[in-house]
C-alpha positions as CSV (number, residue, x, y, z in Angstrom):
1,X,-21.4,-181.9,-40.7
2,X,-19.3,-182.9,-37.6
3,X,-16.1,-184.0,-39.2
4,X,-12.7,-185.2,-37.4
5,X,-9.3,-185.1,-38.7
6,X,-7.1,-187.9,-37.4
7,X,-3.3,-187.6,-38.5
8,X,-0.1,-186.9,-36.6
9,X,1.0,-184.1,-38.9
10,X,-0.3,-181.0,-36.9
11,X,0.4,-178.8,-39.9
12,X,-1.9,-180.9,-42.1
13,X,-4.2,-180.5,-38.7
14,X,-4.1,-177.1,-38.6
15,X,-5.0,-176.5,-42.9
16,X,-7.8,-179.1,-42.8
17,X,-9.2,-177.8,-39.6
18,X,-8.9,-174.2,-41.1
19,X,-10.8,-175.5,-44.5
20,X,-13.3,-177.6,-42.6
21,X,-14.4,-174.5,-40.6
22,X,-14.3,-172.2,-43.7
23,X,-16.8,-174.3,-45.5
24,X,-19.5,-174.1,-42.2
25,X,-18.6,-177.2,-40.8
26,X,-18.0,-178.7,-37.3
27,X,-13.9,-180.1,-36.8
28,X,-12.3,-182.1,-34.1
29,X,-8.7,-182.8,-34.3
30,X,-7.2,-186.1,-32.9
31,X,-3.3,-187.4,-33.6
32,X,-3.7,-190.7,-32.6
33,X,-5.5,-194.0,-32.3
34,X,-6.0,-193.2,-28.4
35,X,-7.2,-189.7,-28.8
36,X,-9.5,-190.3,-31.5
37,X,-11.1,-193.2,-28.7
38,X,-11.7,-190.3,-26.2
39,X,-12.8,-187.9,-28.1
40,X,-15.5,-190.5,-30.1
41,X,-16.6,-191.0,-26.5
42,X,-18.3,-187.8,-26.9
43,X,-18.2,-186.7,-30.5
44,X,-20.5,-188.5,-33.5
45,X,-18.8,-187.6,-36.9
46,X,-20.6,-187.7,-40.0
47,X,-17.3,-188.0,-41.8
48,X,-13.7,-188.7,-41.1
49,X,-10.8,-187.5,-42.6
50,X,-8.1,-190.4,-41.9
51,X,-4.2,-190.6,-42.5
52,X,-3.0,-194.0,-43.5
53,X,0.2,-194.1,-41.3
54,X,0.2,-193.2,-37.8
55,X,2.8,-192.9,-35.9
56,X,2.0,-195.3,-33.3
57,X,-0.8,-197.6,-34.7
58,X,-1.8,-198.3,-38.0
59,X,-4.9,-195.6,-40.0
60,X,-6.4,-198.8,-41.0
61,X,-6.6,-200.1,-37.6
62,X,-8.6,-196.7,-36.4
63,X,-10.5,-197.0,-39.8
64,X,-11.8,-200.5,-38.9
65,X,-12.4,-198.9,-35.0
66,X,-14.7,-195.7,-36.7
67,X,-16.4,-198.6,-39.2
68,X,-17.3,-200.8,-36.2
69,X,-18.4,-197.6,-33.9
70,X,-19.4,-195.4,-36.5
71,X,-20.9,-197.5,-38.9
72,X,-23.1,-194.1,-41.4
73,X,-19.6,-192.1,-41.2
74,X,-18.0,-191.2,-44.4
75,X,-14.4,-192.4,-43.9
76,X,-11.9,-190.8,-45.9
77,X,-8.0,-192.1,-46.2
78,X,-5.3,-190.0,-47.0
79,X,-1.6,-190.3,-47.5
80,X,1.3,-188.8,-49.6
81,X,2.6,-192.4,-50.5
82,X,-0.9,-193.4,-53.0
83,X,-0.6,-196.8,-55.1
84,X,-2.4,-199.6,-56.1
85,X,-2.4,-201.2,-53.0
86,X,-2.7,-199.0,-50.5
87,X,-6.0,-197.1,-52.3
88,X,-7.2,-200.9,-53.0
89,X,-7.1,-201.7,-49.2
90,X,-8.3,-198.4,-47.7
91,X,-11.3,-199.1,-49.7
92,X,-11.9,-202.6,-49.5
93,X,-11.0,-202.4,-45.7
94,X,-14.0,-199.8,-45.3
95,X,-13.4,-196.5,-46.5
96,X,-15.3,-194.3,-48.6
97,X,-12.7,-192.4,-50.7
98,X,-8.9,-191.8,-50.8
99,X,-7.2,-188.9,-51.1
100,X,-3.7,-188.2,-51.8
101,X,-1.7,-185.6,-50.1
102,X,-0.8,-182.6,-50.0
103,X,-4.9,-182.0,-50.1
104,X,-5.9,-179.6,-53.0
105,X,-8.7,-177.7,-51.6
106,X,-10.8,-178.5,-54.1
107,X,-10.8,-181.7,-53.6
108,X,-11.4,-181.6,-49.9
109,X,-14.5,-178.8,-51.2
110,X,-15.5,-181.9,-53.6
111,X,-15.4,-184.2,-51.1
112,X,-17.5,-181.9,-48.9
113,X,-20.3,-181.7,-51.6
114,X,-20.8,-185.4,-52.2
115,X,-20.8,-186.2,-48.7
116,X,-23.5,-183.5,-48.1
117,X,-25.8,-185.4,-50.2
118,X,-24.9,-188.9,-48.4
119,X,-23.5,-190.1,-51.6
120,X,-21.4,-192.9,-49.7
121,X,-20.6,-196.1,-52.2
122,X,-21.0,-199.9,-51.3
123,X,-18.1,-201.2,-50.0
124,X,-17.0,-204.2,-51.4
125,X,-15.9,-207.6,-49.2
126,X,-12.5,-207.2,-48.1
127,X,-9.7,-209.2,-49.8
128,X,-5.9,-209.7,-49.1
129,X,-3.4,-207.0,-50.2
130,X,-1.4,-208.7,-52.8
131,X,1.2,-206.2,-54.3
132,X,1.4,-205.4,-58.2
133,X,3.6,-203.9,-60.7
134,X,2.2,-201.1,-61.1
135,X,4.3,-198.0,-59.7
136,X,3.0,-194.3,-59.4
137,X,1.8,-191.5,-56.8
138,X,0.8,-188.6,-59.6
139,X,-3.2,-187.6,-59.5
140,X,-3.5,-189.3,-62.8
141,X,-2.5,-192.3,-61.5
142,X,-4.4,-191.8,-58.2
143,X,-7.7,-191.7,-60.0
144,X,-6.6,-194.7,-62.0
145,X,-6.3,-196.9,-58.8
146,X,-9.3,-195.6,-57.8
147,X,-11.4,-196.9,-60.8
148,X,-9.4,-200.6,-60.2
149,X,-10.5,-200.2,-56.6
150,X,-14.1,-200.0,-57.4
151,X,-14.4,-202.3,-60.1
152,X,-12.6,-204.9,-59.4
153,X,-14.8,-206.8,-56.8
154,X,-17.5,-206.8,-59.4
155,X,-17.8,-209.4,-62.2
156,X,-18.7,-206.3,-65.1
157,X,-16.6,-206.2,-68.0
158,X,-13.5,-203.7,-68.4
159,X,-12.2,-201.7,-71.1
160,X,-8.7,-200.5,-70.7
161,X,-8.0,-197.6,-72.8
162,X,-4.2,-195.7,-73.5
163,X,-0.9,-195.3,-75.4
164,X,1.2,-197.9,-76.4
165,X,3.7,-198.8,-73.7
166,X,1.2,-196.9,-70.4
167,X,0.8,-200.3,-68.6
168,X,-2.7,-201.3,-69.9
169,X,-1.7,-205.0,-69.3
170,X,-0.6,-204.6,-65.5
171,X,-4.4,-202.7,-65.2
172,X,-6.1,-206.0,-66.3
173,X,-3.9,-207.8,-64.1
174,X,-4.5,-205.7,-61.0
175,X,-8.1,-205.8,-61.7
176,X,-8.3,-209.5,-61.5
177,X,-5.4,-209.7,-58.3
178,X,-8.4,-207.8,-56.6
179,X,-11.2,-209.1,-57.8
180,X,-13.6,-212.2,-57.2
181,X,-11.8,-214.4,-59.6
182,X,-8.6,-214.0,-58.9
183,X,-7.9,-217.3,-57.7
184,X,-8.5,-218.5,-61.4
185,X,-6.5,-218.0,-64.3
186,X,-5.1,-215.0,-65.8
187,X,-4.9,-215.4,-69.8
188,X,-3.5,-212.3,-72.0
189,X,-4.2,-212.9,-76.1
190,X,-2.5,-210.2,-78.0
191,X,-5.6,-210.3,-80.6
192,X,-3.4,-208.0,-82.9
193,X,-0.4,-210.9,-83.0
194,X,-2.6,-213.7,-84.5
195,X,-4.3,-214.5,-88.4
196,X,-8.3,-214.1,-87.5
197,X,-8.4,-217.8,-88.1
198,X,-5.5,-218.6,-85.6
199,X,-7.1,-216.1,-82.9
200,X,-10.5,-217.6,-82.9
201,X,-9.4,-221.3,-82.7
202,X,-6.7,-220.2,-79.8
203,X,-10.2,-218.6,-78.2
204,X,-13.0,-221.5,-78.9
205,X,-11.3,-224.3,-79.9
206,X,-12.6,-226.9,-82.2
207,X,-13.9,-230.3,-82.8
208,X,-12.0,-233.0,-83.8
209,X,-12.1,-232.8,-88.3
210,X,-12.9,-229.1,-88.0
211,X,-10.2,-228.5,-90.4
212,X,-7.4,-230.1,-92.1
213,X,-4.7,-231.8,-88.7
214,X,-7.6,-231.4,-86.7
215,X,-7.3,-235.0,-85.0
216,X,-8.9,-234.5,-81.7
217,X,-11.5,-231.8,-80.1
218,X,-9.6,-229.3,-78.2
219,X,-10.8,-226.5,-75.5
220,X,-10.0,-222.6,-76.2
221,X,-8.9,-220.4,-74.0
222,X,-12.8,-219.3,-73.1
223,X,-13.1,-222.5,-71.6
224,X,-9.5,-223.0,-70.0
225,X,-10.2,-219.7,-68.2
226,X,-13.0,-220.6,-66.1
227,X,-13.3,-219.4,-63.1
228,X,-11.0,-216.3,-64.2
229,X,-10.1,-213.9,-66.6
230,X,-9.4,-213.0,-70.2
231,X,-7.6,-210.5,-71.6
232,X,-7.9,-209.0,-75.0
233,X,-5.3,-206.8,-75.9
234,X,-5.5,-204.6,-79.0
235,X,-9.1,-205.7,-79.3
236,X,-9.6,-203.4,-82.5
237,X,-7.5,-205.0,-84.7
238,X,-9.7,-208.2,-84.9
239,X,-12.7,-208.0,-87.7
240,X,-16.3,-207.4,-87.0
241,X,-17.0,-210.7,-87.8
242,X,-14.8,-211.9,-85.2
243,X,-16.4,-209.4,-83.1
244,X,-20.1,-210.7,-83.8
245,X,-18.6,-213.8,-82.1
246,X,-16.8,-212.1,-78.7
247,X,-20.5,-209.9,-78.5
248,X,-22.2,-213.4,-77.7
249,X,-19.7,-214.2,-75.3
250,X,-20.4,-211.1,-73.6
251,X,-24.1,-211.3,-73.9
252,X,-24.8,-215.2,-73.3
253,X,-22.1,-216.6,-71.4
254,X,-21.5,-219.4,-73.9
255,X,-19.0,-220.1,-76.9
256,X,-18.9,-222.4,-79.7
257,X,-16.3,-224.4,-80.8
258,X,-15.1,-224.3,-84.2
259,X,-16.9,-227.3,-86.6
260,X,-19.4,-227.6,-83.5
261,X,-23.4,-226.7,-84.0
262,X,-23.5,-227.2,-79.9
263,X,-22.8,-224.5,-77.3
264,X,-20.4,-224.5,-74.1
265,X,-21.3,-222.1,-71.1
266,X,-18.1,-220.5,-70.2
267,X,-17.2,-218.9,-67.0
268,X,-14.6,-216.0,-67.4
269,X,-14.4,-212.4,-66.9
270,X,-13.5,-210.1,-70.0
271,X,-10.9,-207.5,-69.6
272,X,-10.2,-205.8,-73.4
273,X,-8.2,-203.0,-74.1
274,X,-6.9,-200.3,-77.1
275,X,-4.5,-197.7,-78.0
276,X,-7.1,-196.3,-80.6
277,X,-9.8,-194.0,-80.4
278,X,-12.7,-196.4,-80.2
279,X,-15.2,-194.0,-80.8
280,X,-13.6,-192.8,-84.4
281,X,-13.2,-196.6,-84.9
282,X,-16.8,-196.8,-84.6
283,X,-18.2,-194.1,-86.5
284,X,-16.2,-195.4,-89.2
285,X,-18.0,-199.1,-89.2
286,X,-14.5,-200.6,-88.1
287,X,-15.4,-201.8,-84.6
288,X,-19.2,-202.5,-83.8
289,X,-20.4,-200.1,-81.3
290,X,-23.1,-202.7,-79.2
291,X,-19.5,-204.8,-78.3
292,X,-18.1,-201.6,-77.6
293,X,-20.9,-201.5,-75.0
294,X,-20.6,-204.6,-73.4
295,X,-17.0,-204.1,-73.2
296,X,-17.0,-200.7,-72.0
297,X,-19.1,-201.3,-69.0
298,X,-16.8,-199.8,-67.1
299,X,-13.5,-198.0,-68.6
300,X,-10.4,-197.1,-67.5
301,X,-8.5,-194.6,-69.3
302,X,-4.4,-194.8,-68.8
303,X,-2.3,-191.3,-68.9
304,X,0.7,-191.4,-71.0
305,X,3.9,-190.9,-69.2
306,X,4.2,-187.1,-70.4
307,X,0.7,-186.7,-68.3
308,X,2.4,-187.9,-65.6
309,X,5.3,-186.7,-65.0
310,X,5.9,-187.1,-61.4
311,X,6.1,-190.6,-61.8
312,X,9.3,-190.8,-63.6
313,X,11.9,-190.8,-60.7
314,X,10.0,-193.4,-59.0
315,X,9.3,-195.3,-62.4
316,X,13.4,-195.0,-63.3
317,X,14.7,-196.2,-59.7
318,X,12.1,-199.1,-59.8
319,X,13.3,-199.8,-63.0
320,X,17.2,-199.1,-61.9
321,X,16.5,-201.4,-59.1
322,X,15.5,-204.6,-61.3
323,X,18.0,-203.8,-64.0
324,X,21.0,-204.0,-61.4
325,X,19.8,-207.2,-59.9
326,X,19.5,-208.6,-63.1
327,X,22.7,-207.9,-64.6
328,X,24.8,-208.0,-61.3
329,X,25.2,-204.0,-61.0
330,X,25.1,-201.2,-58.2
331,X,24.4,-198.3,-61.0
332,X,22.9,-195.4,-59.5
333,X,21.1,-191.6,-61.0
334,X,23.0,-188.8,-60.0
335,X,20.3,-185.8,-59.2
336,X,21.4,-184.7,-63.1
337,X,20.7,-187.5,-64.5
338,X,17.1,-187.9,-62.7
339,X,16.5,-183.8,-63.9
340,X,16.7,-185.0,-67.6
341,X,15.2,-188.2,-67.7
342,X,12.1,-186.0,-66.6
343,X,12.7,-183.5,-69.5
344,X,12.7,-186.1,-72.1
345,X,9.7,-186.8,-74.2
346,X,8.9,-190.2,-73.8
347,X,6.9,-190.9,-76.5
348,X,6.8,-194.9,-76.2
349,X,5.7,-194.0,-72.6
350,X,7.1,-196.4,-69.9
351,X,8.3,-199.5,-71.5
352,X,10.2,-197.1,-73.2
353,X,11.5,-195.3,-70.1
354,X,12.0,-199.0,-68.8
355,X,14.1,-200.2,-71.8
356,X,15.9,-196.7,-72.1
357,X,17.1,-197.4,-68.1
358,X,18.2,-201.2,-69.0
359,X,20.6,-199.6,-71.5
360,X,21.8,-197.6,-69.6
361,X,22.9,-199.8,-67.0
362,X,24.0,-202.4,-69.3
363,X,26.1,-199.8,-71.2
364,X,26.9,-197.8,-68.4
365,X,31.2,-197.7,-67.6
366,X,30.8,-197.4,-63.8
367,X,28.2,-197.5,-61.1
368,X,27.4,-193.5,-61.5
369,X,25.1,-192.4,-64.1
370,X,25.1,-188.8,-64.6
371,X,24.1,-186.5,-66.7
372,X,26.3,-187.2,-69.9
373,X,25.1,-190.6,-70.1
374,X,21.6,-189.8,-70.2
375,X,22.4,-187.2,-73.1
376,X,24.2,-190.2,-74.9
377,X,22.0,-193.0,-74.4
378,X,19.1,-190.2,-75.5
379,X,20.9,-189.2,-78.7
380,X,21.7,-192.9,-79.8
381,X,18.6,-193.9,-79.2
382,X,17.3,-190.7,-81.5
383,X,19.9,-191.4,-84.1
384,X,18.3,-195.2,-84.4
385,X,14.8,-194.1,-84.7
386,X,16.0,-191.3,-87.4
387,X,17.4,-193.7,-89.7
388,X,14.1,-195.4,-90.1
389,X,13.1,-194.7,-94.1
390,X,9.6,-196.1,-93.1
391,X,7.0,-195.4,-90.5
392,X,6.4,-198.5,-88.3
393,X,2.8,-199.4,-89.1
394,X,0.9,-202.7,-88.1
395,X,1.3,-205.9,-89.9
396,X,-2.4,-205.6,-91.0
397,X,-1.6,-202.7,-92.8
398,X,1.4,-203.3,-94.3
399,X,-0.4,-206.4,-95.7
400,X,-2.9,-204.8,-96.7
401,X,-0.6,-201.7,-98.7
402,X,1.2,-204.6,-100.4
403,X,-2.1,-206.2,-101.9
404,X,-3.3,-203.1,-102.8
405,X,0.1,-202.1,-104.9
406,X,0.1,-205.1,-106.3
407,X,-3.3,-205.4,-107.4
408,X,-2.9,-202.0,-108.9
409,X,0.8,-203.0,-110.9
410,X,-1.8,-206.0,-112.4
411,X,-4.4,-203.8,-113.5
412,X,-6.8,-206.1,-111.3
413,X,-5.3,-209.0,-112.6
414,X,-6.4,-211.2,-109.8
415,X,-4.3,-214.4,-111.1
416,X,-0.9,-212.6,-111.7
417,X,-1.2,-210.9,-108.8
418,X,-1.6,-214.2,-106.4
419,X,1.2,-215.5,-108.5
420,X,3.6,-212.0,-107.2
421,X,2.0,-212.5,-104.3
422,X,3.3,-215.7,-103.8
423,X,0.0,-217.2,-102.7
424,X,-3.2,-218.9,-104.2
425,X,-5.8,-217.1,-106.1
426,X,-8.6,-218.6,-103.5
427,X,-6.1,-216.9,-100.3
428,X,-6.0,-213.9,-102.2
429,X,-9.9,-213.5,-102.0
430,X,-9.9,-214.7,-98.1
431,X,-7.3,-212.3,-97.7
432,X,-9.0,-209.3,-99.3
433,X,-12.8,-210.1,-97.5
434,X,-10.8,-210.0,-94.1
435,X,-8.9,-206.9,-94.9
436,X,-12.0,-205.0,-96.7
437,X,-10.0,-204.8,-100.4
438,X,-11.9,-204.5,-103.6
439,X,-10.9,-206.8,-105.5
440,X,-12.2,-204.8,-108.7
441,X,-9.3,-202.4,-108.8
């Protein structure tokens, strides 16, 4: 291939146009916008390896310039700075792929390979740059924004996959910021926080006498998103009959209200996500695999913060920023203090690293935060979570546990055990169909 490297950092220069050569192909270097114009004049490229901040022009000026000239060259970006919107714009402004510097070599060898087989993607239409809240440079993160990039200008269901606390709600968000619909509504249900009962009205609504205070027909949130998109959060905590429901969403494009025989077309995109293993959840008849299908068109796994390490001084001084404006401070990380909060486990990933930093600068006795601080906030916080004589588990379980003991204290005794219960004999059977409990204990 006849390839041309266009960035003003002759040392990246020289290693690309060293690699280039080594893998049998044709280089041309250029350092700026005017250059890259003369020597186009009598150069054709079949791909072009493009830094996205020049010194004297902008890279997606000379991107649009090798698009409009150029328009079967492969068009690489590259910069050291990667994030959501800079990979989002490099690619919905033309380019092919984005790569984050410094260059492995095996990427750039990877990139060689696909491009030898003219594997170039659609590009989608261009939309504004609209910046999000998602922070990060690390590799992980890079092929993250990478996955939004590509599917966001498509109407195809997402599933968001990750740890608790990785930012799977700020994915579905950036997905719809660059997507078709994002001039619509953006509405987040925490499927886990809500009674099955509760979570499907909130979704379909109902007609007017559906149930008991049901005076007038009222739209769900299917309908109220048109135009837009939904997000299902902790989508495998709802029940497969639920899920039977959501599947003909998916697969018709229409709802039903509850107490209604008639069906509403709805217009929404679905964005769902977990912090389980879907697949075990499956194999286990707990979550119904054809949903997981239509959900999972396309999915986007999140790192946890320990996989992405890097991160976490850019992470804390985002976080340090927001926390001083909001309580009136001018706290800042010594280098110490920056050195251990990358040391530390992490475990509820970043909206623990963001909480742990809004301590800090709440508790914090001047504007310097060094290394002791960080120990002591680290150890308190330690101490707290030590002292817990339970495991935190969800409130599903925990009801379901309780029924189980009590059903067992009873001998079975369905009666006395509503009565220690506290509820009806008829709830206790609704509540042990939802929550899969024999009853014949």
């Amino acid at each position: 291939m006849n390839v041309i490297v266009i960035d003003d950092d002759t040392s990246i220069c020289r290693f690309l146009a060293t690699a280039i050569a080594a893998a049998g192909h044709t280089c041309r270097v250029a350092h700026t916008l005017v250059e890259a114009e003369t020597l186009l004049t009598e150069y054709t490229p079949q791909l072009a390896l493009l830094d996205l901040y020049l010194r004297e022009s902008s890279g997606l000026d000379v991107l649009r310039f090798l698009r409009a000239k150029f328009s079967e060259c492969g068009i690489v970006m590259m910069t050291a700075h990667a994030s959501i919107e800079t990979v989002t714009g490099a690619l919905q402004h033309g380019a092919d792929e984005y790569l984050g510097k410094p260059v492995r070599l095996e990427d750039l060898l990877s990139l060689f390979k696909r491009f030898e087989r003219r594997l170039v993607d659609v590009r989608p239409e261009s939309v504004p740059w609209i910046p999000t809240a998602i922070i990060g440079n690390s590799k992980p993160m890079l092929d993250v924004y990478r996955l939004i990039a590509r599917v966001a200008p498509t109407d195809a269901s997402v599933l968001v996959t990750g740890p608790s606390g990785s930012g799977k709600e700020l994915v579905a968000r950036a997905i719809h910021t660059y997507g078709l619909r994002s001039r619509g509504p953006f509405i987040a249900v925490n499927c886990g926080a809500l009674p099955e009962q509760i979570l499907e009205n909130e979704l379909f609504g109902h007609e007017r006498g559906a149930f008991t205070g049901a005076d007038t027909a009222t739209s769900g949130l299917f309908e109220a998103s048109k135009g837009g998109t939904i997000f299902l959060d902790e989508i495998t905590e709802t029940s497969l009959a639920f899920q039977v429901k959501l599947l003909r969403v998916l697969q018709e494009g229409e709802i039903r209200r509850l107490g209604s025989s008639k069906t509403i077309e709805v217009d929404t995109r679905v964005i769902a996500a977990t912090n389980k293993p879907i697949g075990a959840l499956i194999a286990a008849g707990q979550f119904r695999e054809d949903l997981y299908y239509r959900l999972g068109v396309v999915t986007i796994p999140l790192p946890s913060l320990a996989e992405r390490r890097d991160d976490i001084p850019l992470l804390a001084q985002s976080f340090l920023q927001r926390a001083n404006e909001k309580n009136s401070r001018s706290a800042y990380f010594t280098p110490a203090a920056v050195q251990a909060l990358l040391e530390l486990p992490w475990p509820g990933n970043v909206r623990e690293l963001e909480n742990f930093i809004q301590r800090l600068v709440i508790l914090a006795l001047s504007d310097e935060i060094g290394l002791e601080e960080v120990r002591q906030a680290h150890q308190n916080n330690g101490y707290l979570l030590q002292q817990a004589d339970v495991p935190v588990v969800s409130l599903k379980d925990a009801e379901r546990d309780q029924i189980v003991k009590v059903l067992k204290e009873t001998e079975g005794n369905r009666s006395l055990a509503a009565r220690r219960l506290g509820i009806e004999r008829k709830t206790l059977y609704v509540k042990a169909k939802r929550l899969g409990i024999d009853l014949n204990l």
